[in-house]
N, C-alpha and C positions, 0 to 999 in steps of 0.2 A: 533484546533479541537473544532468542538462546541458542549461541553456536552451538553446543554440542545436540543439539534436535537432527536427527535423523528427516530429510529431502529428498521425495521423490524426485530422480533422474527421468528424462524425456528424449526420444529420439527426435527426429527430422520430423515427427506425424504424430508427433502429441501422445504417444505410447508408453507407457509408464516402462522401463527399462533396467531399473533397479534402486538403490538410497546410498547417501552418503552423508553424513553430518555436516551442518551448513559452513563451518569454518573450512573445511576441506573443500568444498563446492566454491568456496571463495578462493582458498590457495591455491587450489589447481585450476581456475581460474574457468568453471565450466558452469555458470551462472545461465548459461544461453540453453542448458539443458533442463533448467527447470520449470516449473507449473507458480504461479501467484494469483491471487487474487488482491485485487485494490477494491478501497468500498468508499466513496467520494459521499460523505454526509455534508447535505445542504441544510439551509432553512427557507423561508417562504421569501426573504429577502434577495435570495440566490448567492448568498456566503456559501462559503465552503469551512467546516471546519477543518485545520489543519494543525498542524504538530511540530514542533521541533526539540530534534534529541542534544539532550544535556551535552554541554562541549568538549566535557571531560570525557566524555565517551570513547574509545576507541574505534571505532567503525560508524561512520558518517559524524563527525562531531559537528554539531553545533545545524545540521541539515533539517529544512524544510521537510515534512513527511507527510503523504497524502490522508484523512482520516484513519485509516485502516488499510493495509497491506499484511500479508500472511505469505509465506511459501508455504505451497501443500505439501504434506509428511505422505509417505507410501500410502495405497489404498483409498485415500481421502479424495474424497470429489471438492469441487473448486466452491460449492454451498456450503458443504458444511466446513472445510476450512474459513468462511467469511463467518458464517455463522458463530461457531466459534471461536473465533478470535476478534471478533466487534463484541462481544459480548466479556471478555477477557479486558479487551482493551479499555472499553467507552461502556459495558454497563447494559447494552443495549440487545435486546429479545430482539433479533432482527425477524423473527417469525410472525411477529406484532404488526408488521410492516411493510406496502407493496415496495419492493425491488424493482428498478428500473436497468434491466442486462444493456450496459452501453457495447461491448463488443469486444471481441478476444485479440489482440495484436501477438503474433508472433515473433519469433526471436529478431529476425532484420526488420522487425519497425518498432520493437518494444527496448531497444537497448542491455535486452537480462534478457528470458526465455518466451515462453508463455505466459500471457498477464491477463484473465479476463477483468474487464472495469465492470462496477455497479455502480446506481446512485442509487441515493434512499433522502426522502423529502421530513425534516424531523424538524419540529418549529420548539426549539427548550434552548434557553441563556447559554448552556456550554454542561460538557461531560467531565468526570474524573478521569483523567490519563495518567498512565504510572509514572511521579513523579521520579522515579528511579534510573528510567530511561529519556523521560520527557520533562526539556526545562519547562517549555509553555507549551500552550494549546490554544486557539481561539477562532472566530470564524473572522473568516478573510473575504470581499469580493476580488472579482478574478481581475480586476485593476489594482489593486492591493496586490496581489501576490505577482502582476506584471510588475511593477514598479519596485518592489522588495526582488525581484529576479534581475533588473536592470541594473542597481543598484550592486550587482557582482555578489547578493546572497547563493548557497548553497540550496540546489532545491532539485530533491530523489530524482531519479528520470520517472520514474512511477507517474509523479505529481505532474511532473511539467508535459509528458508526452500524452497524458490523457485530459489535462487540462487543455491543452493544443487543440487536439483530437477534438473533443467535446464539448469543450468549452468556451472556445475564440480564443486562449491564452495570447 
């Protein structure tokens, strides 16, 4: 994750308001002011692939991370930041691909700001995730990642409040 990336800020109405760099957005603790996008990749089995960042990490160590998550940078619509950054992350030409829009939570039911969810249906073994940020990667069904959340794992609000939402979590 690159702190120093400039983050569009959002008022009460989803109105872009101005940028700060995302370590700042974290210090001053106004994460509820920003725009995300999450991109929940299945396969035909109904796994999710998911992610977890290396432990040595400083910011979510060793956490559960949904396929894809992005916060929007100024100007950026919530597509092409997915776009974008599933293609960054995982490899993947999401224009290749029907997108399934699951629906946008705002800041008092998303835990962070604006989150719109996608699914996308992609049937391949597993993706290259940057091992630099990510110890492993692999797909999960949502009983798997129930029973690794009971289990007192670490797991994004990202993942868990849109697997809830969407998915029977």
């Amino acid at each position: 994750m690159d702190f120093k990336k400039f983050i569009a800020l959002v008022d009460e109405h989803n109105q872009e308001i101005g940028a700060r760099p995302l370590i700042q957005i974290y210090q001053e603790h106004v994460l509820h002011q920003t725009r995300s996008v999450v991109l929940f990749v299945c396969n035909d089995a109904g796994q999710v692939w998911v992610t977890q960042v290396q432990k040595t990490e400083k910011v979510f160590p060793g956490m559960l991370f949904p396929s894809v998550l992005t916060y929007l940078e100024p100007g950026q619509t919530y597509i092409e930041a997915l776009q974008e950054e599933t293609f960054e992350q995982l490899g993947i030409d999401l224009k290749k691909y029907k997108k399934e829009e699951l629906g946008l939570l705002e800041p008092q039911d998303s835990e962070q700001g604006f989150v719109l969810f996608y699914k996308v249906v992609i049937d391949v073994a597993g993706f290259d995730n940057n091992p630099d940020v990510f110890s492993q990667a692999c797909w999960l069904s949502i009983d798997e990642i129930k029973k690794i959340q009971d289990m007192g794992s670490k797991i994004h609000s990202s993942l868990r409040v849109g697997l809830e939402k969407w998915f029977g979590l």
